[in-house]
Phi, psi and omega in degrees: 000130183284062166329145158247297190193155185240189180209060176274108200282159189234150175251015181207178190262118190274049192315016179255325170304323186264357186266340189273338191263334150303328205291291191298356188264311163320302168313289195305304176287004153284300166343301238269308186313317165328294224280012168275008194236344178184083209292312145354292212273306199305296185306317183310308155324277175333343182241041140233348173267324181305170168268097186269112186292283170306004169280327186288301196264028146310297214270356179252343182255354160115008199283170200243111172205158191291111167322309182274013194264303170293342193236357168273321145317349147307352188229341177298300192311004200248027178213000165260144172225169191248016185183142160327299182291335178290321192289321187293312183300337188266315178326330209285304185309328197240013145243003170274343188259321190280331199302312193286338156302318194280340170310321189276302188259355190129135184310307177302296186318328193283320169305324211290340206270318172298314199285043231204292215303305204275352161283354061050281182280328169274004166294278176321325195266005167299293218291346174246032186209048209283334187267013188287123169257352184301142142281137175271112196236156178120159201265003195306294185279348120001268215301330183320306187305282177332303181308324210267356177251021173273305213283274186329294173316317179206071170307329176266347166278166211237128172292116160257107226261111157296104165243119169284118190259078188050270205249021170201130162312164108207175203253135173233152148245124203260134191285165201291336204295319201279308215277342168296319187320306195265021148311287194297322186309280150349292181316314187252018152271320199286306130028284203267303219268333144289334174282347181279330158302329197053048196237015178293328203280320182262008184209147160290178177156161158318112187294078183315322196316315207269309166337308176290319186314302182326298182314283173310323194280323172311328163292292191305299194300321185303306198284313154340313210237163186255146143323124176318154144287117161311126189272292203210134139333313138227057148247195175288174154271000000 
């Protein structure tokens, strides 16, 4: 299912958001240029910026390896994506989602609370992949957080859902709770079912892991943090 827009209304202008989704769009197309100009040098990033599971607990097991090497891609990997469609699919989500949290706690609160999220979600997915040498890149579990502090803040507010029915779309509108809700549900079967395959160590794939961490640190931090204070209902802040 396809979110198009909800229709929870925002009072205020969300620059951390639209500043996180330029960041990251830009960041990708220097990526996209690298690997057509050198794909060598592009992997090379990508294994020194990304989150490498086994770097973290070599360096939690005493192997002499460079902390920051192991420990700065907890916040670098939230700003790489591996594919058009991966940047474009986490952006869409995190302008349809993100505007109304930054609304909520504030601009500064809001950054500190996506990067929190998204370090968060590569914590889980080190402590269930420990032995993963794939780097993990994307803004996935960051936007996770937001959603999972959606779902709490405005359970009852309504997604309007691209869904595919066997051979033709249309659009429902869904309250946000069933469509985060099977979101997560999805995230944390598919999740169990990579970790019972056991393929995280030797292949690439989606992080469910890091999809859930996100999610859950994103409920907590939301229950966690105080609301902006309000100016006007409709004025600024």
């Amino acid at each position: 299912m396809i979110p198009i827009r909800d229709d929870t209304p925002r009072f205020s202008t969300p620059y951390v958001t639209y500043f996180l989704i330029g960041l990251n769009t830009l960041i990708f197309l220097w990526e996209w240029t690298m690997g057509w100009q050198s794909r060598p040098e592009l992997n090379d990033l990508i294994f020194q910026f990304g989150l490498v599971p086994r770097h973290v607990t070599a360096l939690l097991s005493g192997a002499h390896v460079n902390p920051v090497t192991a420990l700065l891609p907890f916040l670098t990997c939230m700003f790489l994506h591996g594919s058009w469609l991966h940047v474009i699919g986490n952006m869409w989500f995190l302008w349809i989602f993100g505007d109304n949290i930054e609304d909520y706690l504030g601009h500064f609160p809001y950054l500190l609370f996506y990067l929190v999220s998204g370090i968060a979600a590569s914590m889980l997915q080190v402590l269930l992949s420990p032995n993963s040498r794939i780097p993990t890149v994307g803004a996935s579990g960051a936007i996770a957080g937001v959603m999972g502090a959606y779902l709490i803040l405005y359970p009852r507010a309504r997604v309007l859902t691209l869904v595919p029915l066997i051979i033709f779309f249309t659009f429902w509108w869904l309250p946000a709770w069933i469509f985060l809700g099977y979101w997560f549900v999805l995230e944390f079967l598919s999740g169990t079912a990579t970790s019972i395959a056991a393929t995280t160590s030797s292949a690439g794939g989606i992080a469910f892991w890091a999809h859930v961490g996100g999610f859950l640190a994103g409920i907590l931090l939301i229950k966690l943090l105080p609301q902006r204070p309000h100016r006007s209902r409709y004025g600024a802040y």
